[in-house]
C-alpha positions in Angstrom: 0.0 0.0 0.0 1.7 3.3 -0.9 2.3 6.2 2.0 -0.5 8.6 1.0 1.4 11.1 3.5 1.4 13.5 0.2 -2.6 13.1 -0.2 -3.3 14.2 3.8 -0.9 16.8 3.1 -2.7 18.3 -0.1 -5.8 18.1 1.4 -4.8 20.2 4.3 -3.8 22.8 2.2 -6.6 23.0 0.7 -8.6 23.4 3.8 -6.4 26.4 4.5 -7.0 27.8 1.7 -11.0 27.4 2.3 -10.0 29.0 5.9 -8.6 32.1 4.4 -11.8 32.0 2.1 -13.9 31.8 5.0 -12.3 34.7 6.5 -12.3 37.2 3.5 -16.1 36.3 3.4 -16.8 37.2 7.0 -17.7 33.6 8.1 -15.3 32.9 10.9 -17.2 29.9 12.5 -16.2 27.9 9.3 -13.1 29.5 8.9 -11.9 28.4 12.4 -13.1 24.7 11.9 -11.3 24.6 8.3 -7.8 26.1 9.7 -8.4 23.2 12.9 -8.9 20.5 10.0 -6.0 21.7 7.9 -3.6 21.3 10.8 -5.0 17.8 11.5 -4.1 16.7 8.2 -1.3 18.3 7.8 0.1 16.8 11.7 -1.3 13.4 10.2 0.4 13.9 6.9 3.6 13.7 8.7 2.8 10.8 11.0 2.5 8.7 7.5 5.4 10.3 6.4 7.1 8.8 9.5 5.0 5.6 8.7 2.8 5.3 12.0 -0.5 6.5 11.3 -2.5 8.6 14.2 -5.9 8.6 14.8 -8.2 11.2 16.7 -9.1 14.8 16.1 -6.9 16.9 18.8 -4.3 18.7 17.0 -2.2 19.3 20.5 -2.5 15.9 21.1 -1.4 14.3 17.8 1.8 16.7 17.6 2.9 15.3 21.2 2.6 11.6 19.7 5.1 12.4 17.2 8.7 10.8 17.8 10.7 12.5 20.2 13.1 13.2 17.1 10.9 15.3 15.4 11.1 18.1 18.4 8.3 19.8 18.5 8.0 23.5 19.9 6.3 23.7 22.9 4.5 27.0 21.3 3.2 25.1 18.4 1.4 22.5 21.0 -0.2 25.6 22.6 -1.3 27.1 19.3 -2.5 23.9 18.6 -4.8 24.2 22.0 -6.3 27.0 20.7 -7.7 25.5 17.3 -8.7 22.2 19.2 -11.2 24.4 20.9 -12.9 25.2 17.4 -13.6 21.4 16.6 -17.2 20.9 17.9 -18.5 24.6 18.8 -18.1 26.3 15.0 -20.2 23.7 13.6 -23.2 24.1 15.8 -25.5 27.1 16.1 -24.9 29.0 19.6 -22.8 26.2 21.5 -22.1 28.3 24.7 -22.0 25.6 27.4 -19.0 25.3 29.8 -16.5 22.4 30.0 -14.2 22.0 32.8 -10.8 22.8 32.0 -9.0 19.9 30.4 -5.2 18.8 29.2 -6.4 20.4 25.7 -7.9 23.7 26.5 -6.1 24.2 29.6 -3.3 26.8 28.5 -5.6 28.1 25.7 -7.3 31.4 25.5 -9.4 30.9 23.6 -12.9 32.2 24.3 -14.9 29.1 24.0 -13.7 25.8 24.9 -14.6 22.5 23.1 -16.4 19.8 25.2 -15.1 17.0 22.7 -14.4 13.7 24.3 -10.6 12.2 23.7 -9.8 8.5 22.9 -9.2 6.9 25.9 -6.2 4.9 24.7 -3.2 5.9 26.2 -2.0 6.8 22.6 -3.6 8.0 19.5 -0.9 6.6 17.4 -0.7 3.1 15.6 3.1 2.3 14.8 3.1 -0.1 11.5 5.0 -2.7 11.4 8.5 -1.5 9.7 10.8 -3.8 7.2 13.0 -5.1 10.2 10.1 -6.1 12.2 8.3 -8.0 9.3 11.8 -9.6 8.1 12.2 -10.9 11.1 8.6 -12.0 11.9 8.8 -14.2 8.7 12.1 -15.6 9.4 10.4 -16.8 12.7 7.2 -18.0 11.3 9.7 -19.8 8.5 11.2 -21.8 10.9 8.4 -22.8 12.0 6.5 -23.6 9.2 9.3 -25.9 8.2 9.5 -28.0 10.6 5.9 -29.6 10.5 5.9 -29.0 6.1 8.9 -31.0 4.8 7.7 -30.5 1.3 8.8 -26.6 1.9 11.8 -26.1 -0.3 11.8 -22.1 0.1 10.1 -19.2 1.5 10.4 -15.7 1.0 8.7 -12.5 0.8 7.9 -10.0 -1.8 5.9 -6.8 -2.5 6.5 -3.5 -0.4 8.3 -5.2 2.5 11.0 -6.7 0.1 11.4 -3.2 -1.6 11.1 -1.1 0.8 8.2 1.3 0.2 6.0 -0.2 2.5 3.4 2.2 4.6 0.3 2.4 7.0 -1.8 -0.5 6.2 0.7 -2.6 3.9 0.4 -6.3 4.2 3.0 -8.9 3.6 3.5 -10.9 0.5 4.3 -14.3 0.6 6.0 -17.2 -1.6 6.0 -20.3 -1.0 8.1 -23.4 -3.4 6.7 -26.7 -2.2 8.1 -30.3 -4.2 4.5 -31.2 -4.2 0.9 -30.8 -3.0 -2.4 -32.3 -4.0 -4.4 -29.0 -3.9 -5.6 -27.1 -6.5 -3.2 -23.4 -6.6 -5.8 -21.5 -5.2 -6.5 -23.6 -2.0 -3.1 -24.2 -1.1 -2.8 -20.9 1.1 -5.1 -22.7 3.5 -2.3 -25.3 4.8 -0.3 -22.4 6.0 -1.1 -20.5 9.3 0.0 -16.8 8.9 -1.6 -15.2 12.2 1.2 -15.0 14.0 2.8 -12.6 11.3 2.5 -9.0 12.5 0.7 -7.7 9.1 -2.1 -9.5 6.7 -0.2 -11.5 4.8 -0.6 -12.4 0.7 0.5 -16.2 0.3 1.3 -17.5 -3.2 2.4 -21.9 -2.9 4.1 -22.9 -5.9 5.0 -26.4 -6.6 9.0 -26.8 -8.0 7.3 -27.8 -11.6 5.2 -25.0 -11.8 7.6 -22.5 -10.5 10.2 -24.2 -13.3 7.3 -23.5 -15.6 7.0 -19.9 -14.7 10.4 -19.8 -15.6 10.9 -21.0 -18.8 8.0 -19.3 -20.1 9.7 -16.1 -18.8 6.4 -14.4 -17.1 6.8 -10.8 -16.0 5.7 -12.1 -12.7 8.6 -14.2 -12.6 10.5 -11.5 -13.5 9.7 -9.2 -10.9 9.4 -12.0 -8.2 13.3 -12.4 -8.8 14.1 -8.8 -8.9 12.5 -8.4 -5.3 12.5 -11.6 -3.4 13.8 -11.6 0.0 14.4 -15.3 0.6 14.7 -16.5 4.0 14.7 -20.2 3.7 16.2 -22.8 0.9 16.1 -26.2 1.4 19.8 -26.1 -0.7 21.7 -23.9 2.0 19.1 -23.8 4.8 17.9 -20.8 6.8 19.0 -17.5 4.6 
């Protein structure tokens, strides 16, 4: 799945833009809630970018869950607070009620003060599996696998884990060489337990004739398989 960090951050600029519209036009109530959307994105543009993806709507909230690396200013967390507040009350007619003072709109000033509830979770972030994590997941599940399916003569992994532009939400892609099975191509998956792997995983079980096959008929996919492939078992030299 490709990082649509680029997408999040397009569309935030477009909502600043409809801010500034807003704002020429003498509508401020939707000119505060498009500038709070357009710092969302843009905050979650960069979370993809750093390939975790972040959910919630809190602006303050989703800068402070960046990595420590990133160093965010203090300042911008507290500008941040102030747009937070403009989440629920711009989009309803005469919202005037009071909320207590909370870890967003406590250093705002902001005159009115969003009563929005927050995730409970203790983070709003979901870290993605990265390539080292999934390479060695499968190496793990390989040895495994092996030992209870001695027709296995190799297993690696292919697709945006092999080349390295995985993202938020990419799975794993599997292949599988067998000497033999008595299934049908598209049933042969089913043999092979693959919830232990960190990410949906794609599994492709090839028998030695067929792959051979593949080969001499010189198939693109064959071609790109072998470009890519990260092999992490062969029955020739073992473990990879």
């Amino acid at each position: 799945m490709p990082n649509r960090a680029r997408d999040w951050l397009a569309q935030a600029m477009i909502d600043l833009e409809e801010a500034e519209d807003a704002r020429r036009a003498g509508r401020h109530e939707w000119a505060c809630f498009a500038a709070q959307q357009a710092a969302e994105k843009a905050v979650k543009a960069l979370h993809l970018h750093l390939r975790q993806e972040a959910w919630g709507h809190v602006v303050a909230r989703l800068l402070r869950e960046l990595p420590e690396g990133v160093g965010v200013p203090s300042e911008l967390v507290e500008k941040a607070k102030v747009l937070d507040n403009f989440y629920v009350p711009t989009r309803y007619p005469k919202v005037t009620q009071k909320v207590h003072r909370t870890i967003t709109t406590g250093l705002c000033r902001a005159r009115r003060r969003s009563g929005m509830p927050v995730r409970s979770l203790h983070s709003a972030v979901l870290k993605w599996p990265d390539r080292e994590t999934i390479d060695r997941a499968v190496r793990e599940w390989a040895r495994e696998l092996i030992r209870s399916h001695p027709e296995i003569l190799a297993v690696g992994y292919i697709g945006s884990y092999a080349r390295g532009d995985w993202g938020v939400g990419s799975d794993v892609d599997l292949l599988i060489l067998v000497s033999r099975s008595a299934l049908p191509f598209h049933r042969r998956s089913t043999e092979f337990d693959t919830s232990q792997l960190p990410v949906p995983a794609d599994l492709f079980v090839y028998t030695l004739d067929e792959w051979q096959t593949i080969e001499r008929e010189g198939r693109r996919f064959y071609r790109t398989v072998m470009n890519e492939v990260v092999w992490v078992y062969n029955s020739r030299v073992g473990e990879l």
